[in-house]
N, CA, C and O of each residue as an XYZ file, in Angstrom:
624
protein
N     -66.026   -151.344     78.212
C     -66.888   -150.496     77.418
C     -66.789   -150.922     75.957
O     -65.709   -150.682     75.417
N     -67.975   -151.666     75.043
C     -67.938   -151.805     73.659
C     -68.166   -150.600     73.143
O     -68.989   -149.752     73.488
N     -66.989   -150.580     71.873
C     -66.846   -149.713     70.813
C     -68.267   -149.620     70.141
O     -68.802   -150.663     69.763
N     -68.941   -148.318     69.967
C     -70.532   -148.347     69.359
C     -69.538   -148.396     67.473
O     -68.435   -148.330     66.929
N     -70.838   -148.539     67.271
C     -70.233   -148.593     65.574
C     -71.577   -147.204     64.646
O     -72.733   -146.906     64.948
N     -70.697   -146.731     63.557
C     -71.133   -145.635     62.491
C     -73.041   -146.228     62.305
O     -73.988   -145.454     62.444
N     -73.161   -147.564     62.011
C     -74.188   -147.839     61.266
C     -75.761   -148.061     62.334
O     -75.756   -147.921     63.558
N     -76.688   -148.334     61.707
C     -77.694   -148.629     62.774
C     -77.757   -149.780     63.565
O     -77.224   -150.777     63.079
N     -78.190   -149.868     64.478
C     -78.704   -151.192     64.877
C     -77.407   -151.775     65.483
O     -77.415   -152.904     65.973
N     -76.275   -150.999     65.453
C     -75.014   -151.553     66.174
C     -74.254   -152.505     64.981
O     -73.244   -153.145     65.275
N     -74.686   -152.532     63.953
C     -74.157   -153.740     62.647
C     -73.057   -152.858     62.238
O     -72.978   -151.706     61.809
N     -72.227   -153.813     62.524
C     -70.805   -153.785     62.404
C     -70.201   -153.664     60.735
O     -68.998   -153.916     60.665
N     -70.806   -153.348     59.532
C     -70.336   -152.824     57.964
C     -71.557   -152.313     57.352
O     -72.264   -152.059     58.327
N     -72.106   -152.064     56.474
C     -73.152   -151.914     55.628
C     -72.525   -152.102     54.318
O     -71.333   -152.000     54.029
N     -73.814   -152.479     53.358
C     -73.647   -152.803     51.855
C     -75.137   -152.182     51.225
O     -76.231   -152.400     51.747
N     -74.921   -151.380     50.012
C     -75.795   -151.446     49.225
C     -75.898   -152.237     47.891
O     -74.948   -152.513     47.159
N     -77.564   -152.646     47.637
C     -76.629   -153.591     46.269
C     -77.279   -153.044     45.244
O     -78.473   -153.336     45.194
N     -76.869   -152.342     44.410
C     -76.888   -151.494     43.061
C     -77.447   -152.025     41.589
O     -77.200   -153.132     41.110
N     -78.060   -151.238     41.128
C     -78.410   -152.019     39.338
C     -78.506   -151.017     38.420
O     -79.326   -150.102     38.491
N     -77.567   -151.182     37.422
C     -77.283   -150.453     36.447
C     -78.133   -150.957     35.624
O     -77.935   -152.108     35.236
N     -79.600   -150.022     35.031
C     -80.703   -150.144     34.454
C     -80.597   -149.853     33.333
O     -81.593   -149.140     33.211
N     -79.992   -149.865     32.112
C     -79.137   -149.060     30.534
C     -79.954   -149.504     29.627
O     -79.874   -148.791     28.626
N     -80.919   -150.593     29.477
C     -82.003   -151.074     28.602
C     -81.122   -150.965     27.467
O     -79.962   -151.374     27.413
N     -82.057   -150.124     26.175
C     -81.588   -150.150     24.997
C     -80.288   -148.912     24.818
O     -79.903   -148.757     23.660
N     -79.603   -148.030     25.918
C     -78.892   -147.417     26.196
C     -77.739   -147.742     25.010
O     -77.514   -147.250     23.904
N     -77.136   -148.799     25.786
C     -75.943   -149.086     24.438
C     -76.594   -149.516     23.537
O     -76.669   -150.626     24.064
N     -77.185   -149.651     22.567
C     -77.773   -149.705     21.409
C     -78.108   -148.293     20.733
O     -77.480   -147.980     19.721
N     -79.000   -147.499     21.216
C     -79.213   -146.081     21.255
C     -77.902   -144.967     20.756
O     -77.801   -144.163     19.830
N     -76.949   -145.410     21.940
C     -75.941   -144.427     21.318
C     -75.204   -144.846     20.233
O     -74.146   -144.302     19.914
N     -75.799   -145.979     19.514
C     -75.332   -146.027     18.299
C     -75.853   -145.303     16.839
O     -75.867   -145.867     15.745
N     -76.073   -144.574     16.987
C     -76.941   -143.893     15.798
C     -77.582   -144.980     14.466
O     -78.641   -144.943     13.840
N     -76.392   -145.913     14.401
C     -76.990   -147.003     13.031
C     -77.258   -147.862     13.387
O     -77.303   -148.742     12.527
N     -77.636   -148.304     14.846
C     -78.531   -149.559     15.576
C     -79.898   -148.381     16.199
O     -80.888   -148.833     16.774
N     -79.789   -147.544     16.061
C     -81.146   -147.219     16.879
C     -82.462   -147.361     15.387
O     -83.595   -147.280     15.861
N     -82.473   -147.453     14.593
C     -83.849   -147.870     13.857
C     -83.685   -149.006     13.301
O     -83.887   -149.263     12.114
N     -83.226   -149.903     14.333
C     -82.768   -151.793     13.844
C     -83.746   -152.128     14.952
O     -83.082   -152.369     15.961
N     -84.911   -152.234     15.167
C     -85.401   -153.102     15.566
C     -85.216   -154.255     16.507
O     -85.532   -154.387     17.689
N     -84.666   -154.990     15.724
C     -84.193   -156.611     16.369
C     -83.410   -156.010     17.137
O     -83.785   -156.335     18.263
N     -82.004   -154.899     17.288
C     -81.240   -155.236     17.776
C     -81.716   -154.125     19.493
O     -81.298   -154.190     20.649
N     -82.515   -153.427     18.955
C     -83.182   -152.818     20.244
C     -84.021   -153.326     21.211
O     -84.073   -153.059     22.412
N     -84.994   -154.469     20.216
C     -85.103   -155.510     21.140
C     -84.640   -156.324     22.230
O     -85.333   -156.908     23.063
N     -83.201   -156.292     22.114
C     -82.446   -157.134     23.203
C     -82.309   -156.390     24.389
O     -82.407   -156.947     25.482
N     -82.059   -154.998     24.262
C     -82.033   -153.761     25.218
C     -83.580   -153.625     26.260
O     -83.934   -152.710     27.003
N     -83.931   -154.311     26.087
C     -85.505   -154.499     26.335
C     -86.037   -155.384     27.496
O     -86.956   -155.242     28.302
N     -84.854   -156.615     27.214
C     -85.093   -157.492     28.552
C     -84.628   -157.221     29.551
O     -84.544   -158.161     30.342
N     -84.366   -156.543     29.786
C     -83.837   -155.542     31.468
C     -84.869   -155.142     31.853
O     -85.375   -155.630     32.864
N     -85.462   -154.152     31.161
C     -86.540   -153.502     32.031
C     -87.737   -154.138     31.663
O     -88.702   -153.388     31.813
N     -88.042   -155.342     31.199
C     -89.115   -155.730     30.913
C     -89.395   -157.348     31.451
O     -90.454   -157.955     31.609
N     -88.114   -157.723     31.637
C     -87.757   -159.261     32.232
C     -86.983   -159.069     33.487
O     -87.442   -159.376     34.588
N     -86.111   -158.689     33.354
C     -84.827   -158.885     34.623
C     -85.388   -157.761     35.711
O     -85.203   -157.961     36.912
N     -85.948   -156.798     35.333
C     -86.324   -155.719     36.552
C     -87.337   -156.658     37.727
O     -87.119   -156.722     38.937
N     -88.532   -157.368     36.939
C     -89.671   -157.608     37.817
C     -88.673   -158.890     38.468
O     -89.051   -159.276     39.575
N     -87.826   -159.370     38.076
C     -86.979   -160.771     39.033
C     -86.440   -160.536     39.806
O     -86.383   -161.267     40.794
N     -85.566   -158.998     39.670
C     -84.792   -159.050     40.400
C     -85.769   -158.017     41.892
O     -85.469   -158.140     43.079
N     -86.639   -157.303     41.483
C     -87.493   -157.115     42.409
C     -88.408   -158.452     43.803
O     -88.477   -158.588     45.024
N     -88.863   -159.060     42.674
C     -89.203   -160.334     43.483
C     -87.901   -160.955     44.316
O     -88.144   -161.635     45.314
N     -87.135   -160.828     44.092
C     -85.869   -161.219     45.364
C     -85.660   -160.320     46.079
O     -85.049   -160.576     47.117
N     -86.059   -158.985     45.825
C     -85.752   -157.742     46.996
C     -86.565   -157.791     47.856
O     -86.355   -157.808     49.069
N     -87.831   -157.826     47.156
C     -89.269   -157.974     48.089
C     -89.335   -159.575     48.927
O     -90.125   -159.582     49.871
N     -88.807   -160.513     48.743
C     -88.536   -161.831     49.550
C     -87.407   -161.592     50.581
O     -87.348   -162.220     51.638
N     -86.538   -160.673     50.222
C     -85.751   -160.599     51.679
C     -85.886   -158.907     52.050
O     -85.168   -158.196     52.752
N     -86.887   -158.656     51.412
C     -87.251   -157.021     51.960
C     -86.337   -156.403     51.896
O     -86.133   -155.933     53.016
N     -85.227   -155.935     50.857
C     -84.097   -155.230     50.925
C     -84.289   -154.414     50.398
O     -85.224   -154.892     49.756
N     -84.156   -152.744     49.798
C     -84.138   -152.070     49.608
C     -82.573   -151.686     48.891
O     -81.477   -151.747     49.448
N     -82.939   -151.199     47.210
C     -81.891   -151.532     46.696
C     -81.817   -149.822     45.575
O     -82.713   -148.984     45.480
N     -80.600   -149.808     44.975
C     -80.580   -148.290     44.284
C     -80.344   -148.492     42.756
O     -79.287   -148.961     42.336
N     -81.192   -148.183     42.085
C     -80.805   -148.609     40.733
C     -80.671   -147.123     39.816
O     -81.365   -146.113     39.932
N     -79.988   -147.278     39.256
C     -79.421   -146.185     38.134
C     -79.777   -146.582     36.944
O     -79.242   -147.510     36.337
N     -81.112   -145.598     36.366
C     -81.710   -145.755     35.390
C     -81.118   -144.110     34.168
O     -81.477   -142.986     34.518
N     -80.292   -144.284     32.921
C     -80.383   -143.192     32.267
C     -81.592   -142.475     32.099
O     -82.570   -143.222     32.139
N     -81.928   -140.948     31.875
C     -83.252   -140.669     31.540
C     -83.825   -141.488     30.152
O     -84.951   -141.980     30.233
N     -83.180   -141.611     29.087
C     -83.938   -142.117     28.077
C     -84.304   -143.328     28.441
O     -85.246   -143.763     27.778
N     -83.750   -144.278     29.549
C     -84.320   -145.494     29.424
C     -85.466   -145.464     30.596
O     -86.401   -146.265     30.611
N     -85.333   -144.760     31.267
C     -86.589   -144.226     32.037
C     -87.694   -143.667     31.291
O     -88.667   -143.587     32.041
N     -87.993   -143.177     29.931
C     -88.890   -142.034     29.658
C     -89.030   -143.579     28.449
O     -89.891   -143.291     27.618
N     -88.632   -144.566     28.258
C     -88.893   -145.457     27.459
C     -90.029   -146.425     27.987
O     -91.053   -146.748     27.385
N     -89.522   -146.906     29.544
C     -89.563   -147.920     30.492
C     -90.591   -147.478     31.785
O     -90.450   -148.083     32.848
N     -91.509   -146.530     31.683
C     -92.409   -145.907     32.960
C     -92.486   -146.472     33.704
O     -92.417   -146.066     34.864
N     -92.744   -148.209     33.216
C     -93.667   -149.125     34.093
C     -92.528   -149.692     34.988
O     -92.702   -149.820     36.200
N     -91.346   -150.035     34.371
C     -90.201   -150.812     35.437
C     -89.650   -149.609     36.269
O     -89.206   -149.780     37.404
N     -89.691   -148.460     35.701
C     -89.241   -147.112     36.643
C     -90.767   -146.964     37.861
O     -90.422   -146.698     39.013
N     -91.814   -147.071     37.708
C     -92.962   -147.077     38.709
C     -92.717   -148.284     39.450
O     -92.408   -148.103     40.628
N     -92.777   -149.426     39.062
C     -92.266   -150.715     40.376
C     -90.971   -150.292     41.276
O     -90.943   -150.159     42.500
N     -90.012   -150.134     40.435
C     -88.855   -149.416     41.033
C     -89.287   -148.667     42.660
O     -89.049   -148.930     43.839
N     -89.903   -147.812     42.045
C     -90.296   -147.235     43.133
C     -91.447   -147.236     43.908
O     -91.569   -146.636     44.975
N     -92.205   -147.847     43.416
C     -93.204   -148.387     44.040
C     -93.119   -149.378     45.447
O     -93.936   -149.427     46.367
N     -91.572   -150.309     45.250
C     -91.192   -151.143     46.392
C     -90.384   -150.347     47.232
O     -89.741   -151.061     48.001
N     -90.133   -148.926     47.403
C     -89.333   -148.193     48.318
C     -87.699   -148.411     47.758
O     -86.833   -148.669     48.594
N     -87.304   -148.277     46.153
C     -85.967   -147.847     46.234
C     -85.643   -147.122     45.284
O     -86.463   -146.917     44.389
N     -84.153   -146.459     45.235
C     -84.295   -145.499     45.360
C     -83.752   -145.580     43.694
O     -83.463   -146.659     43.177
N     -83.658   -144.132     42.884
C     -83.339   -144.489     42.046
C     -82.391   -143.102     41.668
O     -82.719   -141.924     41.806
N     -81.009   -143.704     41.106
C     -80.390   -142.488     40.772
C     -79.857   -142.558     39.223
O     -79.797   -143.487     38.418
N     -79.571   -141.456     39.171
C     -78.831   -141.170     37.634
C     -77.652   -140.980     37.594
O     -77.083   -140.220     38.377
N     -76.833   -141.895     36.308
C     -75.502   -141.889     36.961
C     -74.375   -140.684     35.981
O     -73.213   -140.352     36.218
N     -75.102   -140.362     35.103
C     -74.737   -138.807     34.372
C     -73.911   -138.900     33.365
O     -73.201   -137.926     33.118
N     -73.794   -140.342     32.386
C     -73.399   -140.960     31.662
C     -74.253   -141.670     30.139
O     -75.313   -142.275     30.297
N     -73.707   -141.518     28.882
C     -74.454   -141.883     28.123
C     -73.467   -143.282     27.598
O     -72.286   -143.405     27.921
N     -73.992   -143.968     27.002
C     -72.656   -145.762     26.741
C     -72.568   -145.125     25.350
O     -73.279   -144.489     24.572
N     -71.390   -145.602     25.433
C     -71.189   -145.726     23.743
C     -71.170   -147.126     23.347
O     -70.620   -147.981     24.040
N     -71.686   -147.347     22.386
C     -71.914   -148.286     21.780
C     -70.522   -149.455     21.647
O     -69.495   -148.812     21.429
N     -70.318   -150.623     21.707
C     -69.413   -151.787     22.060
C     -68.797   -151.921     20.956
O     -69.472   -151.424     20.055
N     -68.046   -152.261     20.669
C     -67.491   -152.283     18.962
C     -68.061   -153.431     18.163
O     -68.232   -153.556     16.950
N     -68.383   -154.478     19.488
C     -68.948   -155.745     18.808
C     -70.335   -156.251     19.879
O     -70.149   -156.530     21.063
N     -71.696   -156.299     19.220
C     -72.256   -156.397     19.839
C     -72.526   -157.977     20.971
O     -73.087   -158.162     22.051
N     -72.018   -158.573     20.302
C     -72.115   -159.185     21.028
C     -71.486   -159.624     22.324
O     -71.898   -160.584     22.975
N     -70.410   -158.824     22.679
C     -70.277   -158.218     23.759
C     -70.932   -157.746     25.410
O     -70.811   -157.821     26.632
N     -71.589   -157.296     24.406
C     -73.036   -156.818     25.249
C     -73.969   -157.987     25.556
O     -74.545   -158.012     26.644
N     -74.131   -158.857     24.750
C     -74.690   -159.526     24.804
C     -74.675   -160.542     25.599
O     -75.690   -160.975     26.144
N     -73.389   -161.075     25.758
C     -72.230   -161.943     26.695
C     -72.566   -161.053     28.487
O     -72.962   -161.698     29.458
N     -72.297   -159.583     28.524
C     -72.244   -159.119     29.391
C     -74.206   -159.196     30.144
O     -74.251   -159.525     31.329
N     -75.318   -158.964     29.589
C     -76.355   -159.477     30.039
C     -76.790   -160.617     30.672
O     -77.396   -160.714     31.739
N     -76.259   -161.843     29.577
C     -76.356   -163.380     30.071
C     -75.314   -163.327     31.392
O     -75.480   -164.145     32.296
N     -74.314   -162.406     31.463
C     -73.461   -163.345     33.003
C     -74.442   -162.618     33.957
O     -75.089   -163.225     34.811
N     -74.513   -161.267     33.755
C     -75.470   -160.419     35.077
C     -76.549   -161.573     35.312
O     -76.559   -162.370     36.250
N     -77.599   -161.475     34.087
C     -78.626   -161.563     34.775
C     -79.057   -163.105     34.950
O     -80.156   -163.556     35.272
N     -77.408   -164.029     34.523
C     -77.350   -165.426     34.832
C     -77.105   -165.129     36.285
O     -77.052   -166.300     36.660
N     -76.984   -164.680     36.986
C     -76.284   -164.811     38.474
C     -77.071   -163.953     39.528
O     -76.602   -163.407     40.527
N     -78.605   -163.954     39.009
C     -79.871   -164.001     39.829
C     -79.547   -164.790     41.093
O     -79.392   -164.278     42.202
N     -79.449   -166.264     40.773
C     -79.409   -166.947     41.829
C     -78.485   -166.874     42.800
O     -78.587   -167.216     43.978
N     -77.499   -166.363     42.176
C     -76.255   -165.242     43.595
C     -76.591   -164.437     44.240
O     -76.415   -164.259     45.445
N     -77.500   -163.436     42.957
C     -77.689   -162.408     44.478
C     -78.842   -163.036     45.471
O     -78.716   -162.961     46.693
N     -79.674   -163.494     45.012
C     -80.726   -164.294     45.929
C     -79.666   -165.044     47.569
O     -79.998   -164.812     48.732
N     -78.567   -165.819     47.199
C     -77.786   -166.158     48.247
C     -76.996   -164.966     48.859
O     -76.672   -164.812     50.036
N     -76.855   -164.482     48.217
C     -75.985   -163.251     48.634
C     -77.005   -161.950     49.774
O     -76.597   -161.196     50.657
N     -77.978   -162.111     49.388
C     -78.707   -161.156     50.458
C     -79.166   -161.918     51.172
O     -79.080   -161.467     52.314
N     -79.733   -163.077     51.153
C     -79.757   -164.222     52.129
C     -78.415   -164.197     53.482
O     -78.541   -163.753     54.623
N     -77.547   -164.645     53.039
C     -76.320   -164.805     53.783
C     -76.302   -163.276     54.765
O     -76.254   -163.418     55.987
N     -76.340   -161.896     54.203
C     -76.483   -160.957     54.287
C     -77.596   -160.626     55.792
O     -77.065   -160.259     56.841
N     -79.030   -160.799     55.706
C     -80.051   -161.283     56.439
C     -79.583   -162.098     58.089
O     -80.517   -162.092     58.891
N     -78.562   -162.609     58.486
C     -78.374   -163.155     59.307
C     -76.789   -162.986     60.007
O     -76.304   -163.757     60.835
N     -76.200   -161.876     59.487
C     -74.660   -161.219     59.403
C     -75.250   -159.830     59.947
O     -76.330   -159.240     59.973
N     -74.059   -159.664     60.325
C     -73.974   -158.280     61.227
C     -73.867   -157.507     60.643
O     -73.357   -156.585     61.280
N     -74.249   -157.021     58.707
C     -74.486   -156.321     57.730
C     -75.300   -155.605     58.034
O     -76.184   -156.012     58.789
N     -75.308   -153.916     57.434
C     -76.479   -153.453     57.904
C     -77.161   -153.101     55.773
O     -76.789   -152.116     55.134
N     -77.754   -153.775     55.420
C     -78.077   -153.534     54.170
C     -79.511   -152.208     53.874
O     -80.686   -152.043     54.205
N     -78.717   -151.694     53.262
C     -79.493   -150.351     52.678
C     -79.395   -149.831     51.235
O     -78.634   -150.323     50.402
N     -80.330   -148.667     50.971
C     -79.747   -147.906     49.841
C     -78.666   -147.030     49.754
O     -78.189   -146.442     50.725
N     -78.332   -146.947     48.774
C     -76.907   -145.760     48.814
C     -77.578   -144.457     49.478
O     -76.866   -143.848     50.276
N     -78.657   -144.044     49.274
C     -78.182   -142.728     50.000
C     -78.543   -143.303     51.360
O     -78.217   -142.517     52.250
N     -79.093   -144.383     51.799
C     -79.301   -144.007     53.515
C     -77.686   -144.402     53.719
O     -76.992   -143.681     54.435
N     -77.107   -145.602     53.047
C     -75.343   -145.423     53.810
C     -74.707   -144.357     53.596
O     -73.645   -144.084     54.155
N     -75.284   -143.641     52.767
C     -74.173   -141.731     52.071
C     -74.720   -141.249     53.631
O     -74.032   -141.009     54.623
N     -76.087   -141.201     53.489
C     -76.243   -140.561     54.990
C     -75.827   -140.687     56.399
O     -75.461   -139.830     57.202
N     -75.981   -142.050     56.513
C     -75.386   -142.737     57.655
C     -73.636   -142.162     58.065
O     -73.152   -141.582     59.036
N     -73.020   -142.740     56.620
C     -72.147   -142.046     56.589
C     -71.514   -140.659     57.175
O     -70.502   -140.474     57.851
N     -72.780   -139.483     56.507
C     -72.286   -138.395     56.232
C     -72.722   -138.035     57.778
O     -72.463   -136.838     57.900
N     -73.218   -138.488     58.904
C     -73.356   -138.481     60.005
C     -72.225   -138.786     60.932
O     -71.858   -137.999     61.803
N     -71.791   -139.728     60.758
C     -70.998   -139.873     61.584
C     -69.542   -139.200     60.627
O     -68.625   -139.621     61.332
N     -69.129   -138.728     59.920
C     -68.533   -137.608     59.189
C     -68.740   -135.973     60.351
O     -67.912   -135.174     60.789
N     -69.707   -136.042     60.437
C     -70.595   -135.060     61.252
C     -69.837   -134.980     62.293
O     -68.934   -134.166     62.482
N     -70.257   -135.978     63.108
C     -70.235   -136.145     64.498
C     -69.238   -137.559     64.678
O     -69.846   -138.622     64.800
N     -67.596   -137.595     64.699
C     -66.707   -138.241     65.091
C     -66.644   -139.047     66.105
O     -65.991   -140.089     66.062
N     -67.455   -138.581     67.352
C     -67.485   -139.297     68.139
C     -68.598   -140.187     68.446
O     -68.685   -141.087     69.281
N     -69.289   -139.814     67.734
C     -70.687   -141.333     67.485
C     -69.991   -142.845     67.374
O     -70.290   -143.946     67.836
N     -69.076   -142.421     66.657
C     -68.324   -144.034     66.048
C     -67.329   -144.390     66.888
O     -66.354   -144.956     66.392
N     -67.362   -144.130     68.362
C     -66.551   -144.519     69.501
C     -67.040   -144.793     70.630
O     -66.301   -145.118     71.560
């Protein structure tokens, strides 16, 4: 008799893969960078560059992904918050405001590695696609989860 497993489809782990959406966020909570211009600008290529890329790799391996957008960078950003959801994912709030980095360029360093390593996650949900992964959004694995939480003996 094989052991059934928690997830669908009989796939033996699940993964969701997450994006912390903060735009001009850390900039913002700086009170003496928020009417600098230039430097709000940089806060900008997330939801205006890196959102529609990293979509086009969700929509090529059809994955369904959860991104955590603050409200201000949502009520900034309509249009990358409407694609968002427009491709079926999901979007949560993570109930946090940034404080500002002591040195910006910091931040700056931290953008270029993320959104240098596009071409990872592209392999990474690839590899994913043909593995006994069951890939979802956070709440369908919270749910999945909270099911077999439920009901103990599903997962035997």
């Amino acid at each position: 008799m094989s052991q059934q497993t928690m997830w669908p489809a009989g796939r033996e782990s699940a993964a969701c893969f997450t994006f912390d959406l903060d735009g001009e966020e850390v900039w913002i909570a700086n009170l003496q960078a928020a009417d600098r211009p230039g430097v709000l600008s940089q806060g900008t290529y997330g939801p205006k560059v890196a959102v529609p890329l990293i979509l086009d790799i969700l929509r090529r391996h059809q994955v369904a992904a959860t991104f955590f957008v603050p409200g201000r960078v949502a009520e900034r950003h309509p249009g990358a918050v409407s694609a968002i959801l427009a491709d079926g994912h999901e979007i949560g709030h993570h109930g946090y405001t940034h404080r500002s980095p002591a040195d910006l360029s910091a931040a700056e360093e931290k953008s270029e590695l993320v959104l240098g390593r596009l071409p990872l996650l592209d392999e990474l949900i690839a590899a994913t696609a043909d593995s006994s992964v069951w890939v979802a959004r956070a709440d369908e694995v919270a749910a999945a989860a909270a099911l077999n939480q439920a009901d103990p003996e599903r997962a035997r």
